[in-house]
Phi, psi and omega in degrees: 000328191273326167284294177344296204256030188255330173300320181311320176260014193247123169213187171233343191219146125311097175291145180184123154057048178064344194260153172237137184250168143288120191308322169300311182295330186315284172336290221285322177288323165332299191278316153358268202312354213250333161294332183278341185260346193248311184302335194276344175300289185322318191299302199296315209273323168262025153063057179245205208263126151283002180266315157338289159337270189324311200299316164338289165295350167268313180301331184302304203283315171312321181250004171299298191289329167325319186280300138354247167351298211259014163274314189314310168317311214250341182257310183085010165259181181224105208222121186265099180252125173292328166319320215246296174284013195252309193276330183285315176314302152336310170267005215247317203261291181285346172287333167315296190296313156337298202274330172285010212351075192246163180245157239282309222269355205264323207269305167317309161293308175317338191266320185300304209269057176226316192273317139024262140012282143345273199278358162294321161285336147333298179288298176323315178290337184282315190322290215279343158326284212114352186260162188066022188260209208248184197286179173305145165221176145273334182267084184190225160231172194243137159222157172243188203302332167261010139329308241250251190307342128333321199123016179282163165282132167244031161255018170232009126353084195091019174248120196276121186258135177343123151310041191291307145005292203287285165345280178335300200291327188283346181307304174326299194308349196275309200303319197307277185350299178303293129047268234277327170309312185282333177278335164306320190289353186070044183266164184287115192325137170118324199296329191281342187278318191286334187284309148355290177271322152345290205274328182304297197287032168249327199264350179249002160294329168285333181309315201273356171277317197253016169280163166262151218214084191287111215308019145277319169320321195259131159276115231344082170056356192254158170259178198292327177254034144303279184310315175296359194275309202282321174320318156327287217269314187285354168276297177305343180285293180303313146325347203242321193286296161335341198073017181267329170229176206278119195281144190209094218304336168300310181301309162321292206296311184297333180281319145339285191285352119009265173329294199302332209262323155290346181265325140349259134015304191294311188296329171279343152312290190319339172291141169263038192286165165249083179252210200273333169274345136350287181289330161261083196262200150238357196260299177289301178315352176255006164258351155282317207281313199286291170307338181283338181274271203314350139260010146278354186275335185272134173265013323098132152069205191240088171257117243238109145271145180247137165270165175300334235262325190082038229217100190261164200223095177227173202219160165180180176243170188223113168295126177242193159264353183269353167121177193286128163245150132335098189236129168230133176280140176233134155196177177236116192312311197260007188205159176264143184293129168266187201286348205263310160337285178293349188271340162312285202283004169287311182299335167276304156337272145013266189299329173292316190219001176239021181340318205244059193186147163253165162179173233227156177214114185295090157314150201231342206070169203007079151072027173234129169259155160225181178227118190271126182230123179231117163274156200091327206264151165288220139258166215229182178240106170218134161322140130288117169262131187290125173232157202302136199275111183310168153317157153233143198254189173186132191245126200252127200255352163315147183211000000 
């Protein structure tokens, strides 16, 4: 029923008033509105200036597309990293406020949790997009051919994916809430900026395991806003020990552990072991994705794709009397495949290229797996029998 109605929301475009709006661009105005209105409340409750405010959200807006505009220049793509507007907005904000001698932290908590705000609707419009969004799952959302014709990838077309998106927002949407709580409460101005990042850049490092990623993007295994989350929390944890914001001995012990939990992380990236989070990389399922077509195009003989991964792969069919089966060889050039190893990529298989079929997966012994698949069927016992074994060519699909 939670996929049913998580499919539900994957559009690109929004009908209203006769018009097709874009679903992303809606959101991102959603979330304006919904930051300006929430900064012009607070602002009321703590008797600071509206004009001040204004001046903020316009500067604020000014350096979101600044930043924007100057990721495109140096990337040459057109790319929203929130981390990269979260820190140009901060420092921008405080510097205003400086030059305006206004004071700094009570005008800060308002903006961070405005942009907060913001990127809680901001993520709901990727839900329904498709962008940032999470690995194969069983628990998730589908997206489609027109998705698809957008930029979406399209071998994940009909594949059901994490809702990480969704996760995200609402988590944001808990910290904005608190915040807004502590500023209701009259608490010491700063507290609502720490608690923001305190809580957020832990929850989005972990955010970043169930995103999907393209392994260019990871540095000893981590992406850019892995390495930014503890930097975030050890600037603010040194602020608060300094006395520039209100000390809170927890907010250390988590940026410690933090620190300790990436240097963790860093060193198990660096390993070339192949583990499950590898094997649903984006880089690598799109070198699955790849060996699996181009072994399928032979009708003859076996022909075997190799992943970077060494994660060798060939496809063919089986006449029974019950009707056409699917059959995929599973192993590993450099190691023998184990059983959860294979059960990963049956289940990716499944979803990539058998959508509407179940099928059982067969240990062959020493590291070969297969995977029987009849569509349409429940699961079923059907023997694999060995037959004498053709040439086999073999193409390595890595990048």
């Amino acid at each position: 029923m939670l996929n049913k109605n998580l499919d539900k929301l994957a559009r690109t475009d929004l009908q209203r008033f006769g018009k097709s709006w874009p679903a992303f661009r809606v959101c991102g105005y959603a979330g304006l509105l919904f930051a300006v209105v929430l900064s012009i409340t607070l602002v009321n409750r703590l008797n600071l200036s509206l004009r001040v405010i204004a001046v903020i959200l316009t500067a604020s807006t000014l350096t979101f597309l600044a930043v924007a505009m100057a990721t495109k220049i140096i990337t040459g793509t057109e790319r929203l990293i929130f981390y990269h507007d979260f820190i140009g907005v901060v420092a921008v904000t405080s510097a205003l406020l400086w030059l305006l001698g206004q004071p700094v932290l009570p005008y800060l908590d308002v903006t961070v949790l405005g942009v907060g705000a913001f990127l809680a609707c901001g993520r709901v419009g990727c839900l329904m997009v498709g962008c940032c969004h999470g690995r194969p799952s069983r628990l998730g959302i589908c997206y489609g051919e027109a998705h698809a014709a957008a930029g979406f990838t399209r071998h994940l077309v009909g594949v059901r994916l994490f809702p990480v998106q969704a996760v995200e927002s609402l988590w944001v949407l808990c910290i904005v809430l608190a915040g807004c709580g502590l500023i209701w409460l009259n608490r010491t101005p700063g507290e609502a900026t720490a608690l923001f990042v305190m809580a957020y850049c832990p929850a989005r490092f972990f955010f970043e395991v169930a995103r999907w990623r393209p392994a260019r993007e990871y540095f000893r295994g981590l992406t850019q806003p892995q390495w930014t989350s503890p930097i975030l929390m050890a600037f603010v944890a040194g602020a608060e020990l300094s006395g520039v914001l209100p000390l809170h001995q927890w907010h250390v012990v988590l940026a410690a552990c933090m620190i300790a939990t990436t240097i963790y992380f860093a060193v198990r990236g660096g390993s070339p072991k192949a583990d499950r989070y590898q094997l649903l990389d984006s880089g690598h399922v799109t070198e699955l994705a790849e060996a699996i077509e181009v072994a399928s195009r032979f009708t003859t003989g076996i022909h075997v794709g190799c992943t970077s991964l060494g994660i060798k792969i060939s496809t063919g069919k089986l006449k029974v009397d019950t009707g056409e089966i699917h059959h995929y060889a599973l192993s590993c050039r450099n190691e023998s495949l184990d059983e959860e190893a294979a059960g990963i990529l049956a289940q990716l298989i499944l979803q990539m290229k058998q959508r509407a079929a179940s099928g059982e997966l067969i240990s062959g012994g020493h590291g070969l797996f297969h995977l029987l698949v009849r569509p349409h069927a429940g699961l079923f016992q059907e023997r694999i029998w060995v037959a004498a074994t053709p040439k086999v060519q073999e193409t390595n699909t890595s990048r």
